[in-house]
C-alpha positions as CSV (number, residue, x, y, z in Angstrom):
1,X,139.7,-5.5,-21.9
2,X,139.9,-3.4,-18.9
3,X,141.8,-4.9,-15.8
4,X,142.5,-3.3,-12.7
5,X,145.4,-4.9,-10.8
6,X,145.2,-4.0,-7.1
7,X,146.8,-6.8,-4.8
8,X,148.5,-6.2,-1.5
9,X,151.6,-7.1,-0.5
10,X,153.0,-10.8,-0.6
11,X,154.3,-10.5,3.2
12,X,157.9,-11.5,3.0
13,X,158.4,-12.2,-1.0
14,X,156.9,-9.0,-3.0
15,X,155.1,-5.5,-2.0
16,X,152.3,-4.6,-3.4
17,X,153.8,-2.3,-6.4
18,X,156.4,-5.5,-7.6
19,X,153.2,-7.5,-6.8
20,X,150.9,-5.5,-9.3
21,X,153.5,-5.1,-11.8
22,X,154.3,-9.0,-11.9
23,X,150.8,-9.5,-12.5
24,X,150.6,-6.6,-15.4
25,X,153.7,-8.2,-16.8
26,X,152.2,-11.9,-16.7
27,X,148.5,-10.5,-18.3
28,X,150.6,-8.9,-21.1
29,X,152.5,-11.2,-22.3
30,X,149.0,-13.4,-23.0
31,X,146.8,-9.8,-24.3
32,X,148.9,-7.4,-25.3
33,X,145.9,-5.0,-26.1
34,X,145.1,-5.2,-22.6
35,X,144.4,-2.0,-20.7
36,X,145.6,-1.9,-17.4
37,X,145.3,0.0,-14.7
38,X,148.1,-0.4,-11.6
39,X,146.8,0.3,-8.2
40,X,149.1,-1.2,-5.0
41,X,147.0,-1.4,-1.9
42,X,147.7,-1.6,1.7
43,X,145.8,-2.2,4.8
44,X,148.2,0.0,7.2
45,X,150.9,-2.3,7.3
46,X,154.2,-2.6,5.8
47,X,153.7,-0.6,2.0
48,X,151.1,1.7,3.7
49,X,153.1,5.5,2.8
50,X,154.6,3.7,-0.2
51,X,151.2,3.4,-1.4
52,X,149.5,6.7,-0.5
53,X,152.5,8.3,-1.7
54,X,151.8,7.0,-5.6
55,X,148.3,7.7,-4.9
56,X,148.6,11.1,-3.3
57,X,151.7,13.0,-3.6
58,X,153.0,14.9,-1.0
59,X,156.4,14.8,0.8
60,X,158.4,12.1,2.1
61,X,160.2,12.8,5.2
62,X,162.9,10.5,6.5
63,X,164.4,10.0,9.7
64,X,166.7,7.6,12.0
65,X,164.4,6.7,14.8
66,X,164.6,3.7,17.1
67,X,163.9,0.4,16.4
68,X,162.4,-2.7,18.0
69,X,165.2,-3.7,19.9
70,X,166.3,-0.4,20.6
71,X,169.2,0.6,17.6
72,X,168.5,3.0,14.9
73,X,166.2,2.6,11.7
74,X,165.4,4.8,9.1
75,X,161.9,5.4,8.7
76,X,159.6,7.7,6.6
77,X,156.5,9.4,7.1
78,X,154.3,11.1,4.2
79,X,153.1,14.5,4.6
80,X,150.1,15.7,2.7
81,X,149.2,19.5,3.2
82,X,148.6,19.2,6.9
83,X,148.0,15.2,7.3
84,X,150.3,13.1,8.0
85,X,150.6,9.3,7.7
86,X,153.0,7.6,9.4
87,X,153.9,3.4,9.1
88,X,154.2,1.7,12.2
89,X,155.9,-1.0,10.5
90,X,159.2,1.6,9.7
91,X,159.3,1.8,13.0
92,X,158.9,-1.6,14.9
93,X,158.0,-4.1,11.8
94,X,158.6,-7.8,12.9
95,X,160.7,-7.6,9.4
96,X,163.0,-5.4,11.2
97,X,164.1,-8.2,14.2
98,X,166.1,-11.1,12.7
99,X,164.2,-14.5,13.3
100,X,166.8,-15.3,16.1
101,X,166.1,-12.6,18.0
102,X,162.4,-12.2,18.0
103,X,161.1,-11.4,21.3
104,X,157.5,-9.2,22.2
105,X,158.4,-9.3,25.7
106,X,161.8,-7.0,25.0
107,X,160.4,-5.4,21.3
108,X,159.5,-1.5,21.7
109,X,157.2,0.7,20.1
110,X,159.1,3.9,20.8
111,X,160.3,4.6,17.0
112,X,156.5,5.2,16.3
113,X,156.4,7.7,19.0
114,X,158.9,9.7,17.3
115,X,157.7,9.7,14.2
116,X,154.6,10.9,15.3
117,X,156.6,13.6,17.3
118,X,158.1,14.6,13.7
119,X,155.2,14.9,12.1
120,X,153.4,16.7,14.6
121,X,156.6,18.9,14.9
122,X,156.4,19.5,10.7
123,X,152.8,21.1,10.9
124,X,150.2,18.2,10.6
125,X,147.1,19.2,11.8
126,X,146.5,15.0,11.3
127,X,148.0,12.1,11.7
128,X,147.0,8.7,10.6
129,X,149.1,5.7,11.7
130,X,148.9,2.5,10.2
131,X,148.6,-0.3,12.2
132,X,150.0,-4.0,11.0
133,X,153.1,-5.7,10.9
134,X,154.5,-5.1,14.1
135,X,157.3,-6.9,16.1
136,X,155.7,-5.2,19.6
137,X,153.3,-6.1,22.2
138,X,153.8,-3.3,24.4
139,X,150.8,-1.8,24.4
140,X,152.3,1.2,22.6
141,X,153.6,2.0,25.8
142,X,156.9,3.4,23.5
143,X,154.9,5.4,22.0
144,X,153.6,6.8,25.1
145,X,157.1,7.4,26.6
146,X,158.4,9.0,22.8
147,X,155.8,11.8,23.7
148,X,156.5,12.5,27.3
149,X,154.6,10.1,29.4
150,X,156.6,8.4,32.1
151,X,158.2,6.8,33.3
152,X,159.8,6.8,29.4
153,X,162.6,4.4,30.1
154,X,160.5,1.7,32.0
155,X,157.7,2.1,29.3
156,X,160.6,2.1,26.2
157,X,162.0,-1.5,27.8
158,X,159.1,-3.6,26.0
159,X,155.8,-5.3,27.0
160,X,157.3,-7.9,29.3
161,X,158.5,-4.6,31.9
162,X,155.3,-3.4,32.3
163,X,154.1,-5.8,35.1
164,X,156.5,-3.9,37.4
165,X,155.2,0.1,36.7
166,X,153.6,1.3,40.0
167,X,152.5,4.4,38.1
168,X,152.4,5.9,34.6
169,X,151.2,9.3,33.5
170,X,150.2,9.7,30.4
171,X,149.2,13.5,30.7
172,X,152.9,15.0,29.3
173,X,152.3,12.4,25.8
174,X,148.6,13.7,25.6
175,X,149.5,17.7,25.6
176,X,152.4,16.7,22.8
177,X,149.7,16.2,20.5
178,X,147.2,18.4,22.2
179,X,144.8,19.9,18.9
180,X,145.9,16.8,16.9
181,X,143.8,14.6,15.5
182,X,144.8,11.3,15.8
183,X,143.6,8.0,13.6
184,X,144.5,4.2,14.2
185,X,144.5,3.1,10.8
186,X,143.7,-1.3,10.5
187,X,141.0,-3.4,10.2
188,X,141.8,-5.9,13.3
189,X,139.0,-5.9,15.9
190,X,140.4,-7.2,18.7
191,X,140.8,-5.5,22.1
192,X,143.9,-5.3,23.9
193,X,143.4,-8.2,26.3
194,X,142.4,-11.7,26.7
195,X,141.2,-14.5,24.5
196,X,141.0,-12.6,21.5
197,X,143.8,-9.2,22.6
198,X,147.1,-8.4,21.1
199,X,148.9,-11.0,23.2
200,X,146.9,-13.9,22.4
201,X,146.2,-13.5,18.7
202,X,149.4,-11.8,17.8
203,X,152.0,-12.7,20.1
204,X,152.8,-16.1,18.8
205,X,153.4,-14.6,15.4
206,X,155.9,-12.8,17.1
207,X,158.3,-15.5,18.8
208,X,155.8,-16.1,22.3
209,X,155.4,-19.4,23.4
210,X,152.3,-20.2,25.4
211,X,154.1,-19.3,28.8
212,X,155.2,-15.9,27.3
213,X,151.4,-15.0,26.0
214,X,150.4,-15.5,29.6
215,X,152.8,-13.3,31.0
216,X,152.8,-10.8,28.0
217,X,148.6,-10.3,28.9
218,X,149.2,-10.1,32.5
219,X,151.5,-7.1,32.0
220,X,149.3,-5.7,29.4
221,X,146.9,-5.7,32.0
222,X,149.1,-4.2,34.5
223,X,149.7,-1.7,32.3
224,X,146.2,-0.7,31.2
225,X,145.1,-0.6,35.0
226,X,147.5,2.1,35.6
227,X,147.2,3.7,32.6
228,X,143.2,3.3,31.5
229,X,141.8,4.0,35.1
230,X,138.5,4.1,33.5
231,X,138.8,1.1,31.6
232,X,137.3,2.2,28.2
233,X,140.3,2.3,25.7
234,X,141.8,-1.6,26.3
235,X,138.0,-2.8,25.7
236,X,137.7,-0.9,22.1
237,X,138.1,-3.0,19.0
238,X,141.3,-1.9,17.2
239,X,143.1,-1.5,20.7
240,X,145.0,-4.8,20.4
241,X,146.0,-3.8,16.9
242,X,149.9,-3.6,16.3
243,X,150.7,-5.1,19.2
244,X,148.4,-2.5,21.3
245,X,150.0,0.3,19.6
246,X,145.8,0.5,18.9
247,X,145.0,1.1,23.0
248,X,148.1,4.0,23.0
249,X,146.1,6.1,20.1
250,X,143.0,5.4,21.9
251,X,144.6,6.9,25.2
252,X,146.0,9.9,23.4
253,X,142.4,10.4,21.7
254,X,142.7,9.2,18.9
255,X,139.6,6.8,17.2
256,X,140.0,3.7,15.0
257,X,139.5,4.0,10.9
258,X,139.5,0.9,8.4
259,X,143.0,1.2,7.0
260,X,141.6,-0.2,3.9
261,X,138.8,2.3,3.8
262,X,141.1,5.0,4.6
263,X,143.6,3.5,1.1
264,X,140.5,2.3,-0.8
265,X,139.0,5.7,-1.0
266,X,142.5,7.3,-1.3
267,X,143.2,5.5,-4.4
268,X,139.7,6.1,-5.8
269,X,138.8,2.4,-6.4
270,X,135.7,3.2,-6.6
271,X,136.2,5.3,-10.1
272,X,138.5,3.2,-11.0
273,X,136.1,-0.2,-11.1
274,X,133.3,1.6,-12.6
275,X,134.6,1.0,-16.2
276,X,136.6,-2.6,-15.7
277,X,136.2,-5.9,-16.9
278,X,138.1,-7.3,-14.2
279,X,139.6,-7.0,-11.0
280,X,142.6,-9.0,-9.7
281,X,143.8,-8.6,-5.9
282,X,145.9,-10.5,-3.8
283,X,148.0,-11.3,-0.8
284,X,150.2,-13.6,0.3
285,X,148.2,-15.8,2.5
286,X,144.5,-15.9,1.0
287,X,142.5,-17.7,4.6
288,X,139.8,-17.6,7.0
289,X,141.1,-14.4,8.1
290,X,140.9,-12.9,4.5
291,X,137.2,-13.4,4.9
292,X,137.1,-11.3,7.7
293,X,137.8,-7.6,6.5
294,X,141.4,-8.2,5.3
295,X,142.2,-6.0,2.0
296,X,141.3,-8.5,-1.2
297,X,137.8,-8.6,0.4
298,X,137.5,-5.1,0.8
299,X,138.6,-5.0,-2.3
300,X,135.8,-7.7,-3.4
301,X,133.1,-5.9,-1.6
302,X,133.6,-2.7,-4.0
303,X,133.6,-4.8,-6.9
304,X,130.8,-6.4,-6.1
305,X,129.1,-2.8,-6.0
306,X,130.4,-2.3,-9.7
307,X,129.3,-6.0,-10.6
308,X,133.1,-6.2,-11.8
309,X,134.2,-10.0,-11.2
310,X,137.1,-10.4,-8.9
311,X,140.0,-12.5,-8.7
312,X,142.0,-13.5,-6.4
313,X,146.2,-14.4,-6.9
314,X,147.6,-15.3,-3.8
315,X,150.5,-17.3,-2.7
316,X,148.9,-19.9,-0.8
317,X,144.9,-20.1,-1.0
318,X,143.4,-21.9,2.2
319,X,139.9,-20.9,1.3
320,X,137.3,-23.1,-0.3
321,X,135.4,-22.5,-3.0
322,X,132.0,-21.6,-1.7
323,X,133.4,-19.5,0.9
324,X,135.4,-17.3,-1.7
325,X,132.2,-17.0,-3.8
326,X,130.1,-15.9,-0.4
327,X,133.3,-12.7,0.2
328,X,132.3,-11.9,-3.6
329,X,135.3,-13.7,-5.1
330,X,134.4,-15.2,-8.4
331,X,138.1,-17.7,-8.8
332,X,141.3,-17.8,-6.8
333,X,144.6,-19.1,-7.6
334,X,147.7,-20.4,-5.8
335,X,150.9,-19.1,-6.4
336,X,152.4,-22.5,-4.2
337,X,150.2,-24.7,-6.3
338,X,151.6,-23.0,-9.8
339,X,154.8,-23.3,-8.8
340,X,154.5,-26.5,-7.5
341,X,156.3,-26.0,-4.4
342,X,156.5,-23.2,-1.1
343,X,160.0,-23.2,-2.1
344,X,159.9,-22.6,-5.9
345,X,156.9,-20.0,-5.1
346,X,159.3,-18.4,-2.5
347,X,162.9,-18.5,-5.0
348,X,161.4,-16.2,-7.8
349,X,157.9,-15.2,-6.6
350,X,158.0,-12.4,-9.5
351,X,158.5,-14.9,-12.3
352,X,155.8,-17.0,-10.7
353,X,153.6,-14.8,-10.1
354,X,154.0,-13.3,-13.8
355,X,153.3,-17.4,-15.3
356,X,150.4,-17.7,-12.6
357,X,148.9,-14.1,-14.2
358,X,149.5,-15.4,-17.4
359,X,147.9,-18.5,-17.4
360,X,145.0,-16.8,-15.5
361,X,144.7,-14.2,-18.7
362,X,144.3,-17.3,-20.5
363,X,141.4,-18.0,-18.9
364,X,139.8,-14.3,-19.1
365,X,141.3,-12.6,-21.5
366,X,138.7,-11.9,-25.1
């Protein structure tokens, strides 16, 4: 039997390569005979170089940039011949601000700036960021000042700051990556402000309480008035990705890619389905919004085109039946409800992930 194993990452618990490899190691230990084919996936959030770098090759560059709350991180970027992909989460992940000190009214987006300026610096000719898992709502307004536009140290102070700019100009950031080709790489829609922008959707994810939303949107607005005088970018869907980090690409030029498009077709899914028996993807929150373009349906969708059955292992399933079976998922399973418990799933998620993939061989395995 062929299997493909190609989950994402279980946010907070396991990325996607200990997440496929827990699975391989659960399915073998029911078929030994099993063949089975590894492939880590990532939308553009955190894992996103890690997993074009097995698929690809190419060069890892590291470098101290600054973080979220304005200390050092070390981040990489991949470079591949003259493209570049660079992780927004390196930079400004919510994983890099403890719980305590969460705040998207002080959180900056600067560190992605920088590594942009890197990899423009080493020669890429392109440069695809990937958007998800960020501890910002600053519009990417650090980003902006990172490449030049001003005034950097108001813009590098976090989304809350940006109510009082009486003037930005973003020309200096725009001639830093002047004959670049820029790509946003995620799969979240939803403009930079208002009901459904970065502040709204996002923000409370990030440590905003109702009051803060409101204020965070009004200064996004501020921002994007002074910025956007035409008023196209904050409107695009993708711009109130990462925090708005979407709208700053779409300033500089840049357009808006499916992240898991961009790593489907880099990892040659495609090819890679056409002779399975199987499919198993993943994440670790399998809801609503996994219906909606999120990576184990894109993954379902190309099954679907192979008529390769897909399954879904995921640590908490809040999808019904019917609704799975309408994204092209044939079964899902729940990690939480294996395990018994959130906080058995969450003590050794490898080992229960490997008895969940295990008892799910059972089931398909011949």
């Amino acid at each position: 039997m062929h299997i493909v194993i190609a989950p994402d990452k279980f946010a907070g618990t396991l990325s996607a390569l200990e997440a496929a490899r827990a699975v391989a190691d659960g399915w073998r230990s029911v078929d030994p005979s099993a063949r089975i084919d590894l492939v880590p996936l990532s939308d553009g959030g955190p894992g996103f170089v890690e997993v074009l770098h097995t698929a690809l090759g190419g060069t890892l560059r590291e470098a101290s940039v600054t973080g979220p709350l304005g200390e050092p991180v070390t981040a990489r970027y991949l470079l591949v011949g003259d493209t570049a992909y660079v992780e927004s989460a390196q930079a400004c992940g919510l994983h890099l601000v403890p719980a305590g000190r969460r705040d998207p009214a002080r959180t900056t987006s600067a560190g992605v700036g920088e590594l942009l300026a890197l990899a423009v610096a080493d020669g890429a000719g392109t440069v695809v960021v990937g958007l998800g898992g960020s501890s910002t709502n600053d519009a990417g307004a650090g980003l902006l000042a990172a490449l030049g536009a001003t005034p950097a140290a108001d813009l590098a102070r976090g989304g809350g700051a940006l109510a009082d700019i009486d003037k930005v100009d973003v020309a200096p950031a725009r001639e830093a990556v002047a004959g670049v080709r820029l790509v946003a790489a995620t799969d979240v829609d939803n403009p930079l402000l208002g009901l459904h922008g970065a502040s709204a959707v996002f923000g409370p994810q990030k440590g905003a309480d109702p009051a803060l939303v409101q204020r965070l949107d009004l200064a996004l607005t501020a921002f994007a008035d002074r910025a956007d005088s035409e008023g196209a970018a904050r409107s695009e869907p993708g711009a109130g990705a990462a925090g708005g980090l979407g709208f700053a690409l779409l300033l500089l030029g840049g357009a808006v890619e499916s992240g898991i498009g961009l790593v489907l077709d880099a990892v040659g899914l495609a090819g890679r389905l056409a002779s399975a028996d199987l499919v198993v993807t993943g994440e670790g929150s399998f809801d609503s919004q996994s219906l909606r373009g999120k990576l184990p349906h894109g993954v379902a969708r190309l099954a679907g085109e192979h008529a390769v059955p897909c399954v879904v292992t995921a640590g908490r399933v809040a999808v019904g039946r019917a609704e799975a079976a309408a994204a092209g998922i044939t079964e899902t399973y729940s990690l939480v409800e294996s395990a018994g418990s959130v906080a058995a799933a969450m003590e050794h998620p490898a080992r229960e992930l490997r008895d969940l993939a295990a008892s799910v061989a059972r089931r398909w395995s011949r």
